[in-house]
Structures are given as C-alpha cells and as structure tokens.
C-alpha positions in Angstrom: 40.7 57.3 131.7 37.4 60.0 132.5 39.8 62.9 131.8 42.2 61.9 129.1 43.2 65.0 126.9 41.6 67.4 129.2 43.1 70.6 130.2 42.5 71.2 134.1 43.5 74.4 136.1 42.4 73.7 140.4 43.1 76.7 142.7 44.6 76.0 145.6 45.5 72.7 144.4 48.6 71.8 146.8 46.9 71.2 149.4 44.1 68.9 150.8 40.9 68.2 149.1 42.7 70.5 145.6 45.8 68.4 146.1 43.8 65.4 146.3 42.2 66.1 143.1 45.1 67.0 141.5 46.4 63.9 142.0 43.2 62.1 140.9 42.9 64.3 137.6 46.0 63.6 136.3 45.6 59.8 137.0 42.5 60.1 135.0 44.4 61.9 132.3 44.0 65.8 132.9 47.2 68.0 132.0 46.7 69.8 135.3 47.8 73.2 136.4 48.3 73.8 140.0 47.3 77.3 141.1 48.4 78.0 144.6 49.7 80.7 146.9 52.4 77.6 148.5 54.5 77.5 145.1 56.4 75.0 147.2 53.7 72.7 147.9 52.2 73.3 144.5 55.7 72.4 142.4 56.2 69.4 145.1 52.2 68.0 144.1 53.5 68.8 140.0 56.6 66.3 140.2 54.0 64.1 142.0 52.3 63.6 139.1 54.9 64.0 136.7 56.8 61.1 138.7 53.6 59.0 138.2 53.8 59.3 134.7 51.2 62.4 134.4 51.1 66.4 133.0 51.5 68.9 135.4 52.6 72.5 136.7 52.8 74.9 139.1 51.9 78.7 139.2 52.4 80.5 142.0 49.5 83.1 143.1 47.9 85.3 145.9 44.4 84.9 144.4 43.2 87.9 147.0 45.3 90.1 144.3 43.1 90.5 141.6 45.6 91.1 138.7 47.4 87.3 140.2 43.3 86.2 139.7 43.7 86.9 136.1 46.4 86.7 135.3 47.0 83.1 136.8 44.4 82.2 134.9 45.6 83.1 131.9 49.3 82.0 132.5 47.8 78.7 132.8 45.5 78.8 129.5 48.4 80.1 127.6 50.8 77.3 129.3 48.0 74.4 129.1 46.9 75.2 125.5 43.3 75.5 126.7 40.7 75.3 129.6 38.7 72.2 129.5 38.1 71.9 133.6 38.1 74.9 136.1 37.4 74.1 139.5 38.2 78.1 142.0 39.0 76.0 145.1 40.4 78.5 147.2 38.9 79.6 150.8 39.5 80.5 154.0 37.6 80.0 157.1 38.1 83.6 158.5 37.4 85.2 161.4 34.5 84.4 163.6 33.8 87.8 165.1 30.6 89.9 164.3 31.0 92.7 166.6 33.3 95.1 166.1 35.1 93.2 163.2 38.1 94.4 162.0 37.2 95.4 158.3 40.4 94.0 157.1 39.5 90.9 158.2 36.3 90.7 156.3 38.0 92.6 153.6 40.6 89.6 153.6 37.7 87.0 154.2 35.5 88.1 150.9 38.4 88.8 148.8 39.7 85.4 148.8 36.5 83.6 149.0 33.8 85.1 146.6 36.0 88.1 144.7 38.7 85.6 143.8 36.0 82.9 142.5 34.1 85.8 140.4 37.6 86.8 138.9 39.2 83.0 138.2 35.5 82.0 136.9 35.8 85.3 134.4 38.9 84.7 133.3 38.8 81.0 132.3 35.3 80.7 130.8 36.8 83.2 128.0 39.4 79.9 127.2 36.4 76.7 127.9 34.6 78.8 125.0 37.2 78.3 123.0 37.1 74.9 123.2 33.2 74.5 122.9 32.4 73.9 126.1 33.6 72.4 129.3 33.3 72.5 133.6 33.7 74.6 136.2 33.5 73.6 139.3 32.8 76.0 142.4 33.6 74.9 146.5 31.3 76.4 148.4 29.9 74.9 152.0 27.1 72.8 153.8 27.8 76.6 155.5 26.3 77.9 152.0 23.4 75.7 152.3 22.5 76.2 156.0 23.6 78.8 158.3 27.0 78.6 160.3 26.6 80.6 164.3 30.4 79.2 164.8 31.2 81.3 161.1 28.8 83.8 159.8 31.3 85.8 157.5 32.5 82.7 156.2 28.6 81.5 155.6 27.6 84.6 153.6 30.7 84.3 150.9 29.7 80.4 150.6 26.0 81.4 150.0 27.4 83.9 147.8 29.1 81.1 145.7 26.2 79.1 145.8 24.0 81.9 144.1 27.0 82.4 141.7 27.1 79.1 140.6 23.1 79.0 140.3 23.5 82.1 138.4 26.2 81.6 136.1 24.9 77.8 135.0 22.1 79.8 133.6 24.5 82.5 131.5 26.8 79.6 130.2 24.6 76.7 129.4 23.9 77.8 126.3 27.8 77.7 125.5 27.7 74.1 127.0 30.1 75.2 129.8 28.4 73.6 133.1 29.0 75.5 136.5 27.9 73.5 139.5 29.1 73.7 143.5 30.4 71.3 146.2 29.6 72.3 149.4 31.6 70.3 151.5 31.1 69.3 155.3 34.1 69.0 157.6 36.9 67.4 155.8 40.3 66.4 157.4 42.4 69.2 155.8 45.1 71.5 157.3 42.0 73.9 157.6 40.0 72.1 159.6 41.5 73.2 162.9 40.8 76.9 161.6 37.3 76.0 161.8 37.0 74.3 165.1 39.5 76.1 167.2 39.0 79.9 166.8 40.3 81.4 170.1 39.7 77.9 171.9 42.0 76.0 173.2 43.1 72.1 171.5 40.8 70.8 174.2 37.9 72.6 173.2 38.6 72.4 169.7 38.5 68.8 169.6 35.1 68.9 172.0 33.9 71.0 169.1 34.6 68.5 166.5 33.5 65.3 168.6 30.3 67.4 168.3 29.9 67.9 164.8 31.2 64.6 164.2 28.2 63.6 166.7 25.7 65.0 163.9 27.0 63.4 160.8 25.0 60.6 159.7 27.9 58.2 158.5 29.8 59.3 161.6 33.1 60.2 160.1 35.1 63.4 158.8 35.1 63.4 155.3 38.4 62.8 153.5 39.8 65.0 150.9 39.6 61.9 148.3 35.4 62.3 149.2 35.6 65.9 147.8 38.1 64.9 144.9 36.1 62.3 143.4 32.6 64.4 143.5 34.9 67.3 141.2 35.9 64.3 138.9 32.5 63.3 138.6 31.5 66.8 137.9 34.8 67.3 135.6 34.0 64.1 133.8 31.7 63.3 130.7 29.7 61.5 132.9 28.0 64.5 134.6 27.3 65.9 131.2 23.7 67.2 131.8 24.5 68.2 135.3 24.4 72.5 135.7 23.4 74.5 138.0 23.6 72.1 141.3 24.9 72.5 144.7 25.8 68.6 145.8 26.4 68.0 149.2 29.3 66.1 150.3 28.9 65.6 154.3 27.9 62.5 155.2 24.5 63.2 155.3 24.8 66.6 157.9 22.3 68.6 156.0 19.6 66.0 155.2 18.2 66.9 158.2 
C-alpha cells in the first residue's frame, strides 16, 4: 500500500477527479477525510470506502466561507489525528464575462478558487508540521499554465495557484512539507459542461468540446482516475524530492 497510515484530508472530494482520489487513497491505505460542500455526496463516497474495508469521513463545508476554510480543516486534523496529505481541490469554472462583470461573480469566482486554497493550505500545514513533514497538493489548470479566451477569470485564480504553490514549496521545504500543482486539462467531471457550454446551447457546447478534444495529442478527455493517480503519486513516498512543480495532466494539450 503507497499510503498505509497516512492521514489524508481532499476538498471537494465527493465528486469527480476528488472522489476519484478518495476512493484511490483509501485503497492505498490513507484514513481520508472528505471535505465537501455536497455532505450528501461526501458521507455517500465515506461508506464507499468504509464498505470496501477502508477509513473514512465526511465534513460538510462552504469553503467560500472563510471560518468553514478553517475550521474544516481543523475539524478534520482533530478527527483524523493528524495531516499527513492535503490536496485544496475545490474550483469553479465561473463566469466567462469581462465586461461589465458582476463583482459578485468574481467575488464568488476568487473566493472559492484562490482565497479558499490560501486558507485550507494555512490551516493544515500547522498539523503536517506536526508530523514532520508531509504533501500538499494544489489543482490548478493547463488554464494556469497558458491563457484561457473562453475563461479569463477562471485563468487568473489558476495562475494564482500556480504562483502559490511555486511560492509556498520554497517557505515549507525546509520543514519537508512538499507543495506541488496539477493543472489538469478537460476531464469528464460534472464540471465539464460548465466549461464548454456557458450561455451556448448543448449543440454548441459539444462543437466546443469536439474542438478541444481536436487539439489533445492522445485524443481523449481525461478521466478523473488520470488526475487521481498523479495526486497519489504526489501524495506517495515515491515523489519524495518532488516540490515546487506544476505537472500537466492533458494529454499532451500544452506541449505545444
């Protein structure tokens, strides 16, 4: 087992690429807490594993609150015994407008997807200290690698997390607590329709789609299990003098 013994915490881990990794943690022996707005779909993912034989729970929180960021966090240090493995997961593609944006919607946009990574990543380094060391793991983007015309909000809080995670490698190496990105390309997830059908119709959204699908080198949508075994690899011992990096996981989109 990569993870046995570890103490995991995933944000929005119900769902997709985090549910898919919860999944895979726990099989790899990771007590795993679930941190997810859907407590639903996070306590439904928990009995997964614990059906399977694994250690999980659920802990329900709006991570665009930052007293739930926190205090999430904590519950599940406090619950868990420890933080070996924190990956902040959570997103949202947002809104695509530029002109005229309502600031709520950025508001809503940046909270969720840099504020609530700089707050979760806070809060559980103070517990991976504790246990001399450990990983975090950031999602980010190939839209925080190269620019985004269909999403430039949601571009500039992934490059925001990618100079986070740059930055923060450098402040917590010394502690042996590695901080490195995955930047994933299009991934069949509930969000993906979020980012290919913004005030288009399904027609047009799957046009869009064929596109990008049209660029990708191995010619396929990434599936969440792509994404979930990079974060093990990251998670794992086996990545062990890895800090600092923003890894790709698109099928080859941004090698060109």
């Amino acid at each position: 087992m990569r993870l046995k013994d570890k103490l995991a915490v995933i944000t929005a881990g119900a769902s997709g690429m985090g549910r898919a990794a919860s999944l895979r943690f726990a099989k790899e022996g990771a007590a795993v807490a679930i941190v997810d707005i859907n407590e639903t779909a996070a306590i439904e993912v928990a009995n997964e594993i614990k059906a399977a034989g694994g250690a999980a729970f659920a802990i329900r929180a709006d991570l665009t609150n930052a007293q739930e960021c926190r205090g999430s966090i904590a519950e599940a240090a406090q619950r868990l015994g420890g933080i070996d493995i924190f990956w902040a997961h959570a997103g949202v593609p947002g809104t695509d407008v530029v002109e005229d944006i309502d600031l709520a919607d950025y508001e809503f946009a940046m909270s969720l997807n840099v504020r609530s990574c700089y707050l979760t990543v806070g809060e559980a380094v103070k517990y991976i200290r504790k246990r001399g060391g450990g990983s975090v793991i950031l999602t980010a983007s190939i839209s925080g690698i190269v620019g985004s015309q269909l999403s430039p909000l949601y571009s500039a809080g992934k490059f925001a997390v990618v100079g986070l995670c740059k930055s923060l490698s450098l402040r917590y190496g010394p502690e042996q607590i590695r901080v490195n990105v995955i930047c994933p390309g299009l991934t069949d997830t509930p969000m993906l329709p979020g980012f290919m059908g913004r005030g288009a119709t399904a027609e047009q959204a799957a046009e869009t789609q064929k596109k990008f699908v049209g660029m990708i080198p191995l010619a396929r949508v990434a599936k969440p299990e792509d994404i979930a075994n990079t974060a093990l690899f990251l998670a794992s011992d086996e990545s062990a003098y890895i800090t600092g990096v923003a890894i790709p996981v698109d099928g080859g989109f941004t090698a060109k």
